[in-house]
C-alpha positions in Angstrom: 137.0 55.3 24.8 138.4 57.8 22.4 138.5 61.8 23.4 136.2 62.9 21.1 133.4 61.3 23.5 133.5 63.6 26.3 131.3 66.0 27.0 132.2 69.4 28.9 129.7 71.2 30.9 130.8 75.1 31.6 128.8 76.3 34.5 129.6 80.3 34.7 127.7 82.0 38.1 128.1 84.3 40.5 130.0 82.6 43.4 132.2 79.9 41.3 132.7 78.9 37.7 132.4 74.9 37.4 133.8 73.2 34.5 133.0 69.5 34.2 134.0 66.7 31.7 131.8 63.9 31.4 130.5 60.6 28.7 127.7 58.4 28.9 128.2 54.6 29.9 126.8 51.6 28.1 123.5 52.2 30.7 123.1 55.4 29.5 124.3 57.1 33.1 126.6 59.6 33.0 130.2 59.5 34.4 132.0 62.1 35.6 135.7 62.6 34.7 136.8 65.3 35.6 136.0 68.7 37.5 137.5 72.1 38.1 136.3 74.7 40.1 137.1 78.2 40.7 135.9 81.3 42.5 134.0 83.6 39.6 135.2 87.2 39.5 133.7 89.2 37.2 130.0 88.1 37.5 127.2 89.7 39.3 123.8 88.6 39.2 124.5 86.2 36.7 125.5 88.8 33.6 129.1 88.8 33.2 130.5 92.6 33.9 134.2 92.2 33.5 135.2 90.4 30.5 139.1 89.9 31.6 138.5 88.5 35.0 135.8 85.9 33.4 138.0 84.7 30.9 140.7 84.2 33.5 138.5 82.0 36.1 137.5 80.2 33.0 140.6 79.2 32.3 141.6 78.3 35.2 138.7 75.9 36.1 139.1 74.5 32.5 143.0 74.0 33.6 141.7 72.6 36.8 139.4 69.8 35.0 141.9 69.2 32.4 144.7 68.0 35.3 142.0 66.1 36.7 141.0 63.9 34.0 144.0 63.9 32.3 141.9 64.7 29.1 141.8 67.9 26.8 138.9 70.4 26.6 137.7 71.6 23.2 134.0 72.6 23.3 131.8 73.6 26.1 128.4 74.0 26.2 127.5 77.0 28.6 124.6 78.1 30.6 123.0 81.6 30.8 120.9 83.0 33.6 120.5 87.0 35.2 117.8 89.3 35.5 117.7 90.2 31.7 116.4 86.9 31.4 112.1 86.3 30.6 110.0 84.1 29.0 107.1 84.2 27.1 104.0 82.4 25.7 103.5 82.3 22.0 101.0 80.2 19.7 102.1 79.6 16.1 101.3 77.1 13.2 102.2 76.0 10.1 100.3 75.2 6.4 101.4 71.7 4.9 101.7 71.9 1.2 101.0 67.9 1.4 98.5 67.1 3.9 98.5 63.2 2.6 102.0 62.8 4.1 102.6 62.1 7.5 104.2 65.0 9.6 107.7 64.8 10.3 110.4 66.4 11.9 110.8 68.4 9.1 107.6 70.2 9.6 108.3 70.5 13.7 111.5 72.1 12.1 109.8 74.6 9.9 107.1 75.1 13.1 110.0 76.0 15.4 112.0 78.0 12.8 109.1 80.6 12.4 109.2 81.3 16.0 112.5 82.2 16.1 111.6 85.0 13.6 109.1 86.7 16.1 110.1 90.5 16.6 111.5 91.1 19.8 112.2 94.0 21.6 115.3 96.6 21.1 118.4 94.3 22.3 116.9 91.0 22.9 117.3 87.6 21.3 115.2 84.4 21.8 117.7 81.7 23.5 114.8 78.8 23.7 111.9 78.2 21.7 110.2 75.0 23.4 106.9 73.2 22.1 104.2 72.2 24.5 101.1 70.9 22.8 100.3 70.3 19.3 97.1 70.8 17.7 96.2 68.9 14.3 93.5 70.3 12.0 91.9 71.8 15.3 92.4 68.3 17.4 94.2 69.9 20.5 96.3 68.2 23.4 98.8 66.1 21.1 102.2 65.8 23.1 103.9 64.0 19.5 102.4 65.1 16.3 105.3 62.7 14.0 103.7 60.2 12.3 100.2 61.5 11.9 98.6 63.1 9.0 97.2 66.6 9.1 96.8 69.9 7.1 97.4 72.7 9.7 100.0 72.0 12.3 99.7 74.2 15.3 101.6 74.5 18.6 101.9 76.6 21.9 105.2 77.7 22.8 107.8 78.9 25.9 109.8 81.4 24.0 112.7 82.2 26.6 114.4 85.7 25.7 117.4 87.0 27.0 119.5 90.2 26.1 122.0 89.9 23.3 124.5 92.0 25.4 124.9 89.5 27.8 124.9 86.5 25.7 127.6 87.6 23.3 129.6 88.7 26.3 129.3 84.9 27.9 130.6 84.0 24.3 133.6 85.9 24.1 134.6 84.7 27.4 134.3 81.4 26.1 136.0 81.7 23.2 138.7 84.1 24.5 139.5 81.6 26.4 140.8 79.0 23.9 137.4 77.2 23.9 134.8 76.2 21.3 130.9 77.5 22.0 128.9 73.8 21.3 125.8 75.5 22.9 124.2 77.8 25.0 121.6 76.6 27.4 119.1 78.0 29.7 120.8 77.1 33.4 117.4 76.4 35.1 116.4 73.7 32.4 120.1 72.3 32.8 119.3 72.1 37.0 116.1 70.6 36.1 117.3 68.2 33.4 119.9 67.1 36.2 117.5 66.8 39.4 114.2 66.2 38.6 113.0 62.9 37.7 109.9 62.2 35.2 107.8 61.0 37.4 107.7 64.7 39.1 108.1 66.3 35.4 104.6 64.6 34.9 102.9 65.7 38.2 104.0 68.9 37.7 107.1 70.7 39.8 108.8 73.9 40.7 112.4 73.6 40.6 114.1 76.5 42.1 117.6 77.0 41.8 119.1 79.0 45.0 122.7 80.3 43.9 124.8 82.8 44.5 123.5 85.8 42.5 120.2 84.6 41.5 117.4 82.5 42.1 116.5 80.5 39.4 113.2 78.9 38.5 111.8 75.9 36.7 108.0 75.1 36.5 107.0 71.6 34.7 103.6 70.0 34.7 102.5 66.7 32.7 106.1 66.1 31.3 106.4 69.4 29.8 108.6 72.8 30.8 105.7 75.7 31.5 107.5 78.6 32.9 110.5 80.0 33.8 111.8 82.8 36.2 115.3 84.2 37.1 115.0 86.3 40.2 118.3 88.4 41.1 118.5 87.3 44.9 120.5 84.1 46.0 122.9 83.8 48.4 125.2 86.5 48.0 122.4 89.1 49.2 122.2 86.4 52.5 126.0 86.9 53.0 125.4 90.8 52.7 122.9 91.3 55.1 125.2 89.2 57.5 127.8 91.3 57.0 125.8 94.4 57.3 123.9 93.4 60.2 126.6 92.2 62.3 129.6 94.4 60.9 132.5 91.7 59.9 134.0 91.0 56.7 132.6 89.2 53.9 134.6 86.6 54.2 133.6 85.7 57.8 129.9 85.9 56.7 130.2 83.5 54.4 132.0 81.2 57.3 129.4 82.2 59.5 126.4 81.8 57.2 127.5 78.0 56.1 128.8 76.6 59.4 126.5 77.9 62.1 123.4 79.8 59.7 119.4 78.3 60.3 116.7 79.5 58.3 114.7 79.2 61.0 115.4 81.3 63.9 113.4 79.5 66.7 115.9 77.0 66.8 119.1 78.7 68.4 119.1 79.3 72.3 119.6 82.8 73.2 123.5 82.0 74.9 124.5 80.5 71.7 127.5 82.7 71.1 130.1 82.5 68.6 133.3 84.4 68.8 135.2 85.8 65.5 138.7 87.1 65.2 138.7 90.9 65.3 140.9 92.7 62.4 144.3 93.9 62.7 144.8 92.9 66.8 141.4 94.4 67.6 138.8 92.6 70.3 137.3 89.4 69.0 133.6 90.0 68.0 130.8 87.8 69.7 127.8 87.1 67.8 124.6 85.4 69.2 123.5 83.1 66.5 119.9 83.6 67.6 120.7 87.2 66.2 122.3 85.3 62.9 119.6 83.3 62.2 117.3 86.4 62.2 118.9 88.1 59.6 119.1 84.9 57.8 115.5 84.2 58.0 114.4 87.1 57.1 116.3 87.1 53.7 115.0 83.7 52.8 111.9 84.4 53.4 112.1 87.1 50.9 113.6 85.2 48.2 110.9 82.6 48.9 107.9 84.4 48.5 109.3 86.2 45.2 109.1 82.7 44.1 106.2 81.8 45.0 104.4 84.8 43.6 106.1 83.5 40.0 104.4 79.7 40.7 101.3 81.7 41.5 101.6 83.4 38.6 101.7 80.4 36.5 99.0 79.4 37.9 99.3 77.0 40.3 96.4 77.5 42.8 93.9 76.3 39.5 93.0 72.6 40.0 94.4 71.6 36.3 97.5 73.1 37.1 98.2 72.2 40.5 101.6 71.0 40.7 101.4 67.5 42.8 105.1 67.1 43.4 105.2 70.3 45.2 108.8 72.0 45.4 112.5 70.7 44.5 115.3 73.0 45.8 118.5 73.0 44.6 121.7 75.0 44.3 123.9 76.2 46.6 121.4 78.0 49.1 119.4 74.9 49.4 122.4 73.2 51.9 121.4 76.2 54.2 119.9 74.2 57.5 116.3 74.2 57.9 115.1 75.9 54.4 113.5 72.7 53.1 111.3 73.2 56.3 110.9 77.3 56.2 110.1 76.5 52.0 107.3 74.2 52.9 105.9 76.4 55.8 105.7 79.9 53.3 104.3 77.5 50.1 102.3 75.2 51.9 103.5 72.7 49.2 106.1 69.6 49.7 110.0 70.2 49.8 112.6 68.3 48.6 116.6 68.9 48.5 117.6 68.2 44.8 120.7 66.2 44.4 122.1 65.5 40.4 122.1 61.8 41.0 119.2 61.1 39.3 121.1 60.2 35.7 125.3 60.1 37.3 126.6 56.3 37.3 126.7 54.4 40.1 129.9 54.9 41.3 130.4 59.0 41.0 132.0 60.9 43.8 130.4 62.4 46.6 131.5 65.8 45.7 129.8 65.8 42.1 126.2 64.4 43.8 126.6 68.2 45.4 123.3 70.4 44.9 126.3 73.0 44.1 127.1 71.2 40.7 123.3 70.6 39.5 123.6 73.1 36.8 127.2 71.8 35.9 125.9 68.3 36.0 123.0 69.4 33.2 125.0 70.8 31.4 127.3 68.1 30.7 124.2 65.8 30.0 123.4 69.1 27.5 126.8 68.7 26.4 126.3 64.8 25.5 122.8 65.4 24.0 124.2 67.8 21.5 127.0 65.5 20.5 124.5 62.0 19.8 123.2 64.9 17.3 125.7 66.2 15.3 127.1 62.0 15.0 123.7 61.2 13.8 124.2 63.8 11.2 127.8 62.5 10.2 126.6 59.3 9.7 124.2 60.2 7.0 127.1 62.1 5.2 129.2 59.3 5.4 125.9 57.0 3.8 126.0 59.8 1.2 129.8 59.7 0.7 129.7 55.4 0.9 128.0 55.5 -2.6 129.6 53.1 -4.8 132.0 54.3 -7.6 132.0 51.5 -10.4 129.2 53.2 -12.6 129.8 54.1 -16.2 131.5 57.4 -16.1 127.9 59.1 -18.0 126.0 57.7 -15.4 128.1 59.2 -13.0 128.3 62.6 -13.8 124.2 62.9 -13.9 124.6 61.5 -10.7 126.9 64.0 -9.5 124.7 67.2 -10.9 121.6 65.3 -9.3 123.7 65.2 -5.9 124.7 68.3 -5.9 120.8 69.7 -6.6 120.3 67.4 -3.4 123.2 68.9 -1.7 121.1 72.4 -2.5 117.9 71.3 -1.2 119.2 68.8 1.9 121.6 71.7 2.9 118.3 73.7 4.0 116.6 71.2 6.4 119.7 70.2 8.0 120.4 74.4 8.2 117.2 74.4 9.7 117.9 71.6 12.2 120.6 73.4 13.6 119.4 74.1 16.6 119.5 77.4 18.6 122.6 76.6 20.4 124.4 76.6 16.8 122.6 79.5 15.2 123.8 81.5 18.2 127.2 80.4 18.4 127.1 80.6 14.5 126.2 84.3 15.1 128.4 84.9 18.0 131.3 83.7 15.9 130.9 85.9 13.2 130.6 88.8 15.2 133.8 88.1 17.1 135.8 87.7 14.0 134.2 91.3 12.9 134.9 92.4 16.2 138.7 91.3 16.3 
């Protein structure tokens, strides 16, 4: 299979900075060929606050991937999350000039495109605009609205906004770093696209996202995304406390918190001691885990009821919205021991751990199946996604292009000037396609070459 095929996935959070190469197989599966990882510095929360330190763990997890699959990177799609991100509700609708031809993408297109004009606030940008239902001259509830006919086409829409700050910054790392922007995705809906499988899409489920510096969430119900959340706790703030609470190093807490941490603290005996190195030839430290599990549990719990007010917010305890396939949890936090258990005893609704097997080929490593790389793993399939599309507009240039030349030389030149009017008018729906990963790396291009 030629280069050109692969997919890159650039995954940039708080804790690491994940890139991964991948291609579809003949079954439609994905196939991982590479992946580089390496310890993010210059991230917090999610928003990227030193640019030089970013570029340089980007480059070296793009190196990594590279000697790993023996292939070249070009063009990465990236996902965003941090605080700055919210989303929104918004109803808008279109007037067909024809109502006796069927709707098509086109209109969708022309639907979607007035969105993106809403007037935000001072410094924000919309990142997603994403359709639920359709209505048709007033007929509501339509989940496809191609192919029927109809005068007024009308939609509700998630309108995700994030601050233009922080997504030009992501895209100067990016590009600073030798590589090409393909897209910029929303890193919950890549977690989601790479966990969840329809079945739960339709019965509606919370995906939350536990990772270093935020929490991310993911709320579908009858096959359709209906809210999202970034809360700025994950794992990090765990880590903290741990450090705080039983005054050792950072690096030790994190030890501490992955080998011997427990959400739930009625589990450790009180004698269960564990002894740590102490600095510089000082006394070794002893910490009861009973006492670690405390400080644990009561940081989950926090972040778990800050998401649980957000699924309560979308509405969750209504019958029509009750979400049926209760809670997925992935990320990093979600290999913490016992919080599928502590999740389900705060919600009250039932707990899975999310692995990104769900669409990986058969035969992928251990390592990849990781909750850790769910976002990285979406955003590969992302990656893929937005490749099929840009082919399946290269092959309608090259059935422009495969004309065929033997007309009479008159004949040809009309046909030129009558191309070249097409050219005018076909150049606006394709424009229009773009989608919003290309109108913002479109925009975040030209304001690096003005800002260079």
């Amino acid at each position: 299979m030629e280069d050109n095929k692969i997919a890159v996935g650039l995954d940039i959070g708080t804790t690491k900075i994940v890139a991964m190469i991948g291609r579809e197989n003949e079954y439609n599966k994905l196939e991982i060929l590479g992946i580089g990882k390496t310890k993010s510095l210059g991230v917090h929360r999610g928003v990227v606050n030193n640019i030089t330190q970013t570029i340089q763990s980007i480059q070296q997890a793009v190196q990594e991937a590279e000697m790993s699959s023996g292939l070249k990177i070009e063009d990465v799609v990236v996902g965003i999350a941090g605080q700055h991100i919210r989303s929104i509700q918004h109803s808008d609708y279109i007037t067909r000039a024809n109502s006796e031809e069927v709707i098509d993408e086109k209109d969708i297109d022309a639907l979607i495109n007035q969105v993106h004009k809403l007037v935000m606030l001072p410094g924000e940008e919309i990142i997603h605009v994403l359709p639920q239902e359709y209505k048709i001259d007033g007929q509501a509830e339509i989940k496809e609205p191609i192919g029927m006919y109809g005068g007024r086409l009308e939609a509700n829409f998630h309108v995700v906004v994030g601050q233009i700050a922080s997504i030009r910054n992501i895209g100067r790392c990016v590009t600073n770093a030798g590589l090409g922007l393909a897209g910029i995705t929303l890193e919950p809906l890549s977690s989601a696209n790479a966990v969840l499988s329809q079945e739960e899409k339709e019965a509606g489920v919370a995906l939350i996202d536990i990772g270093g510096g935020t929490t991310d969430l993911a709320i579908f119900k009858d096959g359709i995304i209906r809210h999202t959340a970034v809360i700025p706790f994950g794992g990090n703030v765990i880590t903290e406390d741990i450090k705080e609470g039983c005054s050792i190093i950072e690096k030790q807490a994190e030890l501490l918190k992955v080998k011997f941490g427990s959400a739930w603290p009625g589990e450790n005996k009180e004698n269960e001691i564990v002894s740590i190195p102490g600095l510089r030839g000082r006394e070794p430290k002893e910490i009861s885990l009973k006492n670690l599990s405390k400080v644990i549990h009561a940081r989950v719990v926090e972040i778990i009821e800050q998401v649980f007010a957000e699924i309560k917010n979308y509405g969750h305890e209504e019958q029509k919205k009750k979400l049926i396939a209760g809670i997925v949890l992935t990320g990093g936090g979600s290999q913490l021991k016992h919080i599928k258990q502590l999740t389900e005893y705060i919600t009250g609704m039932d707990t899975r751990i999310g692995y990104p097997n769900e669409h990986l080929a058969g035969a992928s490593e251990e390592k990849t199946t990781s909750p850790l790389y769910a976002t990285a793993v979406g955003l590969v399939m992302n990656a893929v996604e937005v490749q099929s599309r840009l082919q399946s507009e290269e092959v309608v240039e090259e059935v422009i292009e495969d004309i065929p030349q033997n007309i009479d030389p008159i004949a040809t030149e009309t046909l030129e000037e009558e191309h070249q009017e097409e050219e005018q008018v076909t150049e606006e729906p394709r424009a229009a396609k773009k989608s919003i990963f290309h109108s913002i790396s479109d925009r975040l291009k030209d304001f690096l070459d003005s800002a260079e």
